[in-house]
FIKOLZA-1660 file (N, C-alpha, C; in steps of 0.1 Angstrom, whole numbers, plus 5000, padded with zeros to 4 digits):
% residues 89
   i   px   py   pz ch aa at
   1 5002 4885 4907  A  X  N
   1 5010 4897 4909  A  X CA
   1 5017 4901 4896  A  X  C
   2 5017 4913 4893  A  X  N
   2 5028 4918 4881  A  X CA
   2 5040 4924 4884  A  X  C
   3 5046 4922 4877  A  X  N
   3 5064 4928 4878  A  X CA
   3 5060 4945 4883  A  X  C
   4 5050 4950 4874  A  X  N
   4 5049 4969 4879  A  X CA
   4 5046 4968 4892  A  X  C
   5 5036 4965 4902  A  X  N
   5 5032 4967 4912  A  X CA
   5 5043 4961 4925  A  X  C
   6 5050 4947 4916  A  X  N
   6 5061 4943 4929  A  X CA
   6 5074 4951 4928  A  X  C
   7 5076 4961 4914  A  X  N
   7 5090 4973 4914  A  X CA
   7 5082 4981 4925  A  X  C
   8 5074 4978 4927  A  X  N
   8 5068 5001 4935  A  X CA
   8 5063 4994 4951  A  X  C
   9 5061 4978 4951  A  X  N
   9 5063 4976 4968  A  X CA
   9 5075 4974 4972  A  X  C
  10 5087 4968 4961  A  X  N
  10 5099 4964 4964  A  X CA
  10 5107 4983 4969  A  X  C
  11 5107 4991 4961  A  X  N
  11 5110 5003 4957  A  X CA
  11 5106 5013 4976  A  X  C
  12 5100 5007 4976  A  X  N
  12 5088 5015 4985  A  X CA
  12 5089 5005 5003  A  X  C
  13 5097 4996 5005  A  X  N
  13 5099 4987 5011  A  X CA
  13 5116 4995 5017  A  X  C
  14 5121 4996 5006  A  X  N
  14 5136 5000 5007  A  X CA
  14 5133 5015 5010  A  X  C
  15 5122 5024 5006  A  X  N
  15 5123 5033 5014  A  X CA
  15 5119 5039 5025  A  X  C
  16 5115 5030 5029  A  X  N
  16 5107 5029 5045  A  X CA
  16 5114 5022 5056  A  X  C
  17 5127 5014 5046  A  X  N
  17 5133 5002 5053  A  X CA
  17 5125 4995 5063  A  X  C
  18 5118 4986 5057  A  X  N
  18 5109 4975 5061  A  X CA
  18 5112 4968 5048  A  X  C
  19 5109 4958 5056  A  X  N
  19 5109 4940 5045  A  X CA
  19 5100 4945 5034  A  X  C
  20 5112 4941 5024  A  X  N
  20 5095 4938 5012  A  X CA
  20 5089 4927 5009  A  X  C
  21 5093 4919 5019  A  X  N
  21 5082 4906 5022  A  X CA
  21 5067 4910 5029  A  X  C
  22 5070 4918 5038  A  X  N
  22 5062 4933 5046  A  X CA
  22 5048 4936 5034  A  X  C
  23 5059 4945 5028  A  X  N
  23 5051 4951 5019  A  X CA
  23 5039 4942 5012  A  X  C
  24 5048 4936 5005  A  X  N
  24 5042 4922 4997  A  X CA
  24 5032 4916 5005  A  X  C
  25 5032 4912 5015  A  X  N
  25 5021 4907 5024  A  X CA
  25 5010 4914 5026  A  X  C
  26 5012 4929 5027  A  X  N
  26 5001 4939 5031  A  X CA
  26 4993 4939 5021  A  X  C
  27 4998 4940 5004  A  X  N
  27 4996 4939 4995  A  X CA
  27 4988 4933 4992  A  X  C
  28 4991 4919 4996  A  X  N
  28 4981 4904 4989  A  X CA
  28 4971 4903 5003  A  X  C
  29 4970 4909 5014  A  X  N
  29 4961 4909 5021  A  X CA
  29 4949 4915 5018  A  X  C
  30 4953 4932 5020  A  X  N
  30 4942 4939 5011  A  X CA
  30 4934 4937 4996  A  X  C
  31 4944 4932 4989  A  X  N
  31 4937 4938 4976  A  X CA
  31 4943 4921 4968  A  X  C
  32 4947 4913 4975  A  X  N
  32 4951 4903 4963  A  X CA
  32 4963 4905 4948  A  X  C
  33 4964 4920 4948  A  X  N
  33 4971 4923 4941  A  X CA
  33 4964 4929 4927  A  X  C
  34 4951 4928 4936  A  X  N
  34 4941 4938 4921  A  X CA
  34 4940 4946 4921  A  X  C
  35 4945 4958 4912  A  X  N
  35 4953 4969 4916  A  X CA
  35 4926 4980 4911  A  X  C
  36 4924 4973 4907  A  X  N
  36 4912 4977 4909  A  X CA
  36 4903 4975 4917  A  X  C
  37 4908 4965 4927  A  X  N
  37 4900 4961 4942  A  X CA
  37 4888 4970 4942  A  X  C
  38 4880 4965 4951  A  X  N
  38 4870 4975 4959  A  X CA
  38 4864 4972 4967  A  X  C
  39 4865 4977 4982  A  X  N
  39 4860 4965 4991  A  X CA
  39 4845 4973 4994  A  X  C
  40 4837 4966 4998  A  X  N
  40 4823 4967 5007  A  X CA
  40 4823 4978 5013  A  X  C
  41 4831 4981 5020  A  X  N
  41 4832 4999 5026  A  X CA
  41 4840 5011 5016  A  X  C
  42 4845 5008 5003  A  X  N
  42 4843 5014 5001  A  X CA
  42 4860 5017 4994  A  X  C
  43 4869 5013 5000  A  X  N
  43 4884 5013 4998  A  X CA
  43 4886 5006 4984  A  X  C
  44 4898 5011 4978  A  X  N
  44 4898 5009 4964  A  X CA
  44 4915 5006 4963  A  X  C
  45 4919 5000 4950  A  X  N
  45 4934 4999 4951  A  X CA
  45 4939 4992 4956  A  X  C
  46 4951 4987 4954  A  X  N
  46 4962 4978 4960  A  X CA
  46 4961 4981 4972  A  X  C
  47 4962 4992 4974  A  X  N
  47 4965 4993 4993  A  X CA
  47 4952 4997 5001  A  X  C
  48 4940 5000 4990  A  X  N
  48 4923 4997 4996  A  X CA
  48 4926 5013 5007  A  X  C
  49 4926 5021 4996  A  X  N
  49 4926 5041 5004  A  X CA
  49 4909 5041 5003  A  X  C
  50 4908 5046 5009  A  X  N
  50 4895 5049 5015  A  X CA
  50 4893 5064 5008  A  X  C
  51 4879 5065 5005  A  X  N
  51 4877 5079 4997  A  X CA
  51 4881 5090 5006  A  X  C
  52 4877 5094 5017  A  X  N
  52 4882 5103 5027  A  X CA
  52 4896 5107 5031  A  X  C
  53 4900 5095 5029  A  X  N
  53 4920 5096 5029  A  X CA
  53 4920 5101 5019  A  X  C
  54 4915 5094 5006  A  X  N
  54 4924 5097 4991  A  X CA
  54 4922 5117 4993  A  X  C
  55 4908 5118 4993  A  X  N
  55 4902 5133 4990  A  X CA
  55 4916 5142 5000  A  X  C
  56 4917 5138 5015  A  X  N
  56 4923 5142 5020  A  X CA
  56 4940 5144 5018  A  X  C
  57 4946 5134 5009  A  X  N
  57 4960 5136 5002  A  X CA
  57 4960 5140 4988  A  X  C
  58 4943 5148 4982  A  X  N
  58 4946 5148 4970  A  X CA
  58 4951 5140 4961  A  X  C
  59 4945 5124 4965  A  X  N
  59 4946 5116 4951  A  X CA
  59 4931 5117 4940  A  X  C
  60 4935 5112 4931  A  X  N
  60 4924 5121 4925  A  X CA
  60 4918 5110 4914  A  X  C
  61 4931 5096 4915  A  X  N
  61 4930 5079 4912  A  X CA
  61 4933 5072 4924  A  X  C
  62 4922 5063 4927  A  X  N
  62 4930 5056 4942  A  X CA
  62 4933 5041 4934  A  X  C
  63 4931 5039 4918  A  X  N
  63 4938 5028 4911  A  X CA
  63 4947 5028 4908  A  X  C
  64 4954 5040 4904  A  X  N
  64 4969 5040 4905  A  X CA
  64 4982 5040 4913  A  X  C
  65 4985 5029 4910  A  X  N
  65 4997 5024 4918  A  X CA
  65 5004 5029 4924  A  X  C
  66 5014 5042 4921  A  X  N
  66 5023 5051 4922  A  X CA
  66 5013 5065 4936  A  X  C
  67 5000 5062 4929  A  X  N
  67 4995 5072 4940  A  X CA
  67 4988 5069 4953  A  X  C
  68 4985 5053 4954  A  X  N
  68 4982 5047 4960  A  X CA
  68 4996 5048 4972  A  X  C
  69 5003 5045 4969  A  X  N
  69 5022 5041 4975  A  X CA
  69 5020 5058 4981  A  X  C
  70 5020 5067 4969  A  X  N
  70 5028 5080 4979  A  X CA
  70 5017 5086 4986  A  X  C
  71 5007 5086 4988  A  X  N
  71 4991 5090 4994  A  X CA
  71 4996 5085 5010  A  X  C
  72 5001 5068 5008  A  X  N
  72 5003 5061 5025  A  X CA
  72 5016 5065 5028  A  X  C
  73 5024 5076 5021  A  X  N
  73 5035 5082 5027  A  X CA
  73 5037 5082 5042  A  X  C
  74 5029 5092 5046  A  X  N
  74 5023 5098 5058  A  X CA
  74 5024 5090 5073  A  X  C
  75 5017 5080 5067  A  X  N
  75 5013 5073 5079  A  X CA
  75 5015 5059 5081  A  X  C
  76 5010 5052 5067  A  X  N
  76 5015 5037 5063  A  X CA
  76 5027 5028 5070  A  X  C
  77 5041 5037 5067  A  X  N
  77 5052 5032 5066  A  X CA
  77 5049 5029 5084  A  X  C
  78 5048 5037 5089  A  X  N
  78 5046 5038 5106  A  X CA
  78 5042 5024 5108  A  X  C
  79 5029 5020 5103  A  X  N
  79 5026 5010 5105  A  X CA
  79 5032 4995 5104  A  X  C
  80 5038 4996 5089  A  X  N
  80 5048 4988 5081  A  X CA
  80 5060 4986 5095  A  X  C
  81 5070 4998 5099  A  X  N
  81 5077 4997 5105  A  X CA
  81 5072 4989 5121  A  X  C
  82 5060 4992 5129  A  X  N
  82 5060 4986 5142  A  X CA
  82 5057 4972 5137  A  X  C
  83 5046 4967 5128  A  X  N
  83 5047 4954 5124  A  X CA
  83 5058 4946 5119  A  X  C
  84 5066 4954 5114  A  X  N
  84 5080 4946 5113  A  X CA
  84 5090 4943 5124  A  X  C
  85 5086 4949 5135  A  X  N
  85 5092 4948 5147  A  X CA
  85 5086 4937 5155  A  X  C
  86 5074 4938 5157  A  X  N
  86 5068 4932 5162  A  X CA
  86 5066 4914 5156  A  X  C
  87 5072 4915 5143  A  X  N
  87 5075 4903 5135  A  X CA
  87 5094 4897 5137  A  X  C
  88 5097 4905 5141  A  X  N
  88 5111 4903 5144  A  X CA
  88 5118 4906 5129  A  X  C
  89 5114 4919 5121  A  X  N
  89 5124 4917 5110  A  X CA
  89 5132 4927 5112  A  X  C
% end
């Protein structure tokens, strides 16, 4: 993990209000924390955006960090939030 990628889950945890243990976990699940991931189907990035998402939020890097975070604006945190419920945080 690097200090840049755990300021923008920490950052991004606090504005979703979910754990950034949350975050951090989603983080090292997907991508291990390789912010150049690429899985077999095709998802790229820390948070593994799928080319059809990215094209559809207008990212235009799905390796960068900052666009990766605001791209899962939308819908992500939703997720982040029932899982953290569902974890008792």
């Amino acid at each position: 993990m690097q200090e840049f990628e755990i300021e923008w889950a920490n950052y991004y945890a606090r504005e979703y209000g979910v754990p950034p243990e949350l975050v951090i976990a989603i983080i090292h699940v997907q991508s291990r924390w390789q912010p150049y991931a690429v899985s077999e189907k095709g998802a790229a990035g820390l948070m593994q955006l799928l080319p059809a998402t990215a094209y559809r939020f207008g990212v235009t890097n799905r390796f960068v960090v900052q666009e990766t975070f605001v791209v899962e604006s939308p819908i992500w945190p939703i997720s982040c939030i029932s899982l953290a419920e569902i974890c008792g945080w």
